[in-house]
MDAnalysis code that builds the backbone (N, CA, C; Angstrom):
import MDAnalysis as mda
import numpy as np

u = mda.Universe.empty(234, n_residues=78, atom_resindex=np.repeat(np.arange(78), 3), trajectory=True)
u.add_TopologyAttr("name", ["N", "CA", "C"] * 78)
u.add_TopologyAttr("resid", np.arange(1, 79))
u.add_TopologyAttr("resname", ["UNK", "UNK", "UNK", "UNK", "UNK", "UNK", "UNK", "UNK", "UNK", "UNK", "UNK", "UNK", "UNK", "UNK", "UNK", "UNK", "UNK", "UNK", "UNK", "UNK", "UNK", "UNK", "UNK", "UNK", "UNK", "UNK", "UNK", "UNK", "UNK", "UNK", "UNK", "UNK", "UNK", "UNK", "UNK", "UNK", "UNK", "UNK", "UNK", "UNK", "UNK", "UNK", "UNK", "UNK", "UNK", "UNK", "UNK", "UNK", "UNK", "UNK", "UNK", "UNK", "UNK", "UNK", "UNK", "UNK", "UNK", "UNK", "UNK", "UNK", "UNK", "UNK", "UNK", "UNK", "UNK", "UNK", "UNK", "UNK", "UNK", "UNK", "UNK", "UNK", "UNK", "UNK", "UNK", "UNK", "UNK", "UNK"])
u.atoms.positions = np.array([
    [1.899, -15.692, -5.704],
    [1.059, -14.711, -5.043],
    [0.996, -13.443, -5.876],
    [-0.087, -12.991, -5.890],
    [-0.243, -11.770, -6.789],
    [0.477, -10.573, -5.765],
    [0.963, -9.374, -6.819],
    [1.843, -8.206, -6.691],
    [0.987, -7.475, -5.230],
    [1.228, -7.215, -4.085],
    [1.015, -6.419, -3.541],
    [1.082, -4.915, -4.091],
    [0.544, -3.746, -4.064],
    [0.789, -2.721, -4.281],
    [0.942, -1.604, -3.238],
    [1.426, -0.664, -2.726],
    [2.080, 0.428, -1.906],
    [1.601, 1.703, -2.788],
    [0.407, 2.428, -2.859],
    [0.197, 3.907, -2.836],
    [1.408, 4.862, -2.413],
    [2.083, 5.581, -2.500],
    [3.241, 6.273, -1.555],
    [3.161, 7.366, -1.918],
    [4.175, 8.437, -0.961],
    [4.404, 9.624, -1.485],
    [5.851, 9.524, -0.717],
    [6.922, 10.155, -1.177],
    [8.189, 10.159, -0.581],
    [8.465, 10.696, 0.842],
    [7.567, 11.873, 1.327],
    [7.881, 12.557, 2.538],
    [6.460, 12.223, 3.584],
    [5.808, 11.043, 2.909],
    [4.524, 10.882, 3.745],
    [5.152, 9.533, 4.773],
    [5.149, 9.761, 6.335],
    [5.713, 9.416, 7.252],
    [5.026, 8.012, 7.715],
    [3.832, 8.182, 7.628],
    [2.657, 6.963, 7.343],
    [3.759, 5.928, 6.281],
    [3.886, 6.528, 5.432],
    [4.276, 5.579, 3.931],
    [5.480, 5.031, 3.903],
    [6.607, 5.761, 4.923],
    [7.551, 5.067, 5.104],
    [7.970, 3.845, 6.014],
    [7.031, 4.505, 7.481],
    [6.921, 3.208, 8.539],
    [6.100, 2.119, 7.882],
    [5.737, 2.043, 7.292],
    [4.623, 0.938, 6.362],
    [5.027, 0.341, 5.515],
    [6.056, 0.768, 4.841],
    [7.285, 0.217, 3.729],
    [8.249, -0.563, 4.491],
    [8.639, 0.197, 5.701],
    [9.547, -0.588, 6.618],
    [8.944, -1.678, 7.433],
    [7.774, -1.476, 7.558],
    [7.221, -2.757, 8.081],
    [7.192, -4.307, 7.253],
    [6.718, -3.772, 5.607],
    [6.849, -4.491, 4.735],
    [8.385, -5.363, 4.434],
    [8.594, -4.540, 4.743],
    [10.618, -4.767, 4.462],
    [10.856, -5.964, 5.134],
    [10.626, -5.755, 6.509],
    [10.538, -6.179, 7.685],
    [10.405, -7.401, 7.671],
    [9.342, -7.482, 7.646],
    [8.911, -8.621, 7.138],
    [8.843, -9.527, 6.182],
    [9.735, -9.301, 5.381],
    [10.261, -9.318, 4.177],
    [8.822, -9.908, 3.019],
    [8.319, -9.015, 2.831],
    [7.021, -8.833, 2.127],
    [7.050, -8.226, 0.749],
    [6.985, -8.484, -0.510],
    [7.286, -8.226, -1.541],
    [6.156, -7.158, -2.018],
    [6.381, -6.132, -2.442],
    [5.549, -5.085, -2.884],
    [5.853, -4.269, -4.067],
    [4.918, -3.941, -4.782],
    [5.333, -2.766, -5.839],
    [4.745, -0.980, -5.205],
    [5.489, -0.242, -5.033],
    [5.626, 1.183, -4.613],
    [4.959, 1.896, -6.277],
    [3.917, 2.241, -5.672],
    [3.128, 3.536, -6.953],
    [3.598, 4.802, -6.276],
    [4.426, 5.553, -6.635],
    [4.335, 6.870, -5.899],
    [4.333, 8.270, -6.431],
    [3.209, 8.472, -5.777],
    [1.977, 9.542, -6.133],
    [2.094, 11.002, -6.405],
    [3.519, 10.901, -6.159],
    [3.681, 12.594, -6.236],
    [4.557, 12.204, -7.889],
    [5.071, 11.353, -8.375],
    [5.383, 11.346, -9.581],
    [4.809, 10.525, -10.977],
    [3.461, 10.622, -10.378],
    [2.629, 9.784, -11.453],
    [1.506, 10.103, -10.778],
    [0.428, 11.128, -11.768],
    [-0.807, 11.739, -11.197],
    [-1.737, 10.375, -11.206],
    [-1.248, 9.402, -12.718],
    [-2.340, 8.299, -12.453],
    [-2.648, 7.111, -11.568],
    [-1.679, 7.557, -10.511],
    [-1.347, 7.059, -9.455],
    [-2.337, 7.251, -8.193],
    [-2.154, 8.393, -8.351],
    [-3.548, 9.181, -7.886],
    [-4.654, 9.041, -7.982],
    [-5.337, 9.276, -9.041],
    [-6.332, 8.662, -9.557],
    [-6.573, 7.491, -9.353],
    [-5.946, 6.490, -8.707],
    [-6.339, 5.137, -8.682],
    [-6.410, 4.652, -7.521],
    [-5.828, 5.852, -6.475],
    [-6.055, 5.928, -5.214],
    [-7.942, 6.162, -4.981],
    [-8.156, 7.357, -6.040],
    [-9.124, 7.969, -5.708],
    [-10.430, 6.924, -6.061],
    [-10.054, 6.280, -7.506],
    [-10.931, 4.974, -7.646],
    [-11.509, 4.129, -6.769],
    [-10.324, 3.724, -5.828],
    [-10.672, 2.903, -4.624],
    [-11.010, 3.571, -3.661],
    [-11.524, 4.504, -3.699],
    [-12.451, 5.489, -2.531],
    [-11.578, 6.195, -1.627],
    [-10.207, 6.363, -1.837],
    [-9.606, 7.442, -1.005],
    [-8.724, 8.603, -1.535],
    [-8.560, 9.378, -0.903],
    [-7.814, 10.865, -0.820],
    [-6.721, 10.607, -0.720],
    [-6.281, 9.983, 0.528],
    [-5.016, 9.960, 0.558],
    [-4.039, 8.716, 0.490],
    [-2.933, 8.755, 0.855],
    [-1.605, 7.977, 1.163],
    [-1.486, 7.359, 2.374],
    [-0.563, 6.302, 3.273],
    [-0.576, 5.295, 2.219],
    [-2.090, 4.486, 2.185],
    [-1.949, 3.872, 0.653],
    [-3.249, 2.907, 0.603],
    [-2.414, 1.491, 0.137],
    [-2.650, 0.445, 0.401],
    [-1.734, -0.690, 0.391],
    [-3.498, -1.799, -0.269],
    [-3.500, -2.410, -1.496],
    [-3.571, -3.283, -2.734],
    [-3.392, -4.827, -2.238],
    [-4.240, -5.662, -1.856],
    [-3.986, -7.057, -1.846],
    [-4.821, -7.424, -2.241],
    [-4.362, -8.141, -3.287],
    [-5.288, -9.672, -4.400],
    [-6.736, -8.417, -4.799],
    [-6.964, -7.298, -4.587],
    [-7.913, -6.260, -4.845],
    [-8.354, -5.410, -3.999],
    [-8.295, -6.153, -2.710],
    [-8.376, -5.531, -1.305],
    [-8.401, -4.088, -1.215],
    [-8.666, -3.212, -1.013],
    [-7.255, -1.841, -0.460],
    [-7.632, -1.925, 0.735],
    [-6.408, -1.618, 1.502],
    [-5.992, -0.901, 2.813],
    [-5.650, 0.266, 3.168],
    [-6.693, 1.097, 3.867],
    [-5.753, 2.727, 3.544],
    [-5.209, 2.798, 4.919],
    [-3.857, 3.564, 5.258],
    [-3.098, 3.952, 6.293],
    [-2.297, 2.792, 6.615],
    [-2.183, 3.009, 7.966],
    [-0.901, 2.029, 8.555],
    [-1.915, 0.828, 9.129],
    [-1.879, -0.322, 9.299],
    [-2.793, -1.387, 9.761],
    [-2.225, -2.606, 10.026],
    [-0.961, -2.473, 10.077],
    [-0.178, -4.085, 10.097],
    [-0.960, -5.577, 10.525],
    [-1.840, -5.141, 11.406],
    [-2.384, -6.106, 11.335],
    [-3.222, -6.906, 10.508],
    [-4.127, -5.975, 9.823],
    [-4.997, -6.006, 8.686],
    [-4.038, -6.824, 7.577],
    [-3.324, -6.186, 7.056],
    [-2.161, -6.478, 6.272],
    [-1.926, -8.371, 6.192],
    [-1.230, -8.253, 7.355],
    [-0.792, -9.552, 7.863],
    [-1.667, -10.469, 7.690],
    [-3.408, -10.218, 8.060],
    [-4.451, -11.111, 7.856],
    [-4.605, -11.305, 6.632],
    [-4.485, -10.408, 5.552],
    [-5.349, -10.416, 4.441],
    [-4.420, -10.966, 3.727],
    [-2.688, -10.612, 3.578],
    [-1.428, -11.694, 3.152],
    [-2.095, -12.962, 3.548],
    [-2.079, -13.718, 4.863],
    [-1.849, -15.006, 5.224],
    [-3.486, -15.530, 4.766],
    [-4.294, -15.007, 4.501],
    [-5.713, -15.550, 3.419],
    [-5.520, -15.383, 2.080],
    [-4.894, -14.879, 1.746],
    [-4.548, -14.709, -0.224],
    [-2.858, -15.736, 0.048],
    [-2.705, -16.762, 0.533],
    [-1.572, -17.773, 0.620],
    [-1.668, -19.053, 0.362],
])
C-alpha cells in the first residue's frame, strides 16, 4: 500500500486527535510537519489548502479530521 501522508503542526489539536486515531487503528503514516519544513507547506497549499491537518491517500487529500472519509478511502486503495 502506498505511504499515507499526515500534514501536521505540533500544537494543532485537530492534528493530534487524527494521529491518534491513526495510531488507533493501527494505520501506517508518514507525519510532514509544517512548522519545521516550509516545503511542507507549500504542498499543503498545492493541494488547495491553508491549513492543517490535511491527510494524503494514494493522491487523495483529506483536509481536517474525517475518520470516516479516511477509513473509506484506506479500505478502496486495499
Amino acid at each position: 500500500m502506498e505511504t499515507i501522508i499526515v500534514y501536521s503542526k505540533p500544537h494543532c489539536i485537530e492534528c493530534n486527535v487524527l494521529k491518534r486515531f491513526l495510531n488507533d487503528h493501527q494505520i501506517q503514516y508518514e507525519t510532514r510537519d509544517c512548522s519545521l519544513n516550509s516545503a511542507y507547506l507549500e504542498e499543503v497549499k498545492a493541494l488547495g489548502f491553508l491549513g492543517v491537518p490535511v491527510t494524503v491517500i494514494k493522491g487523495k487529500a483529506i483536509q481536517g479530521l474525517q475518520p470516516d472519509l479516511i477509513l473509506e478511502q484506506i479500505n478502496r486503495n486495499q
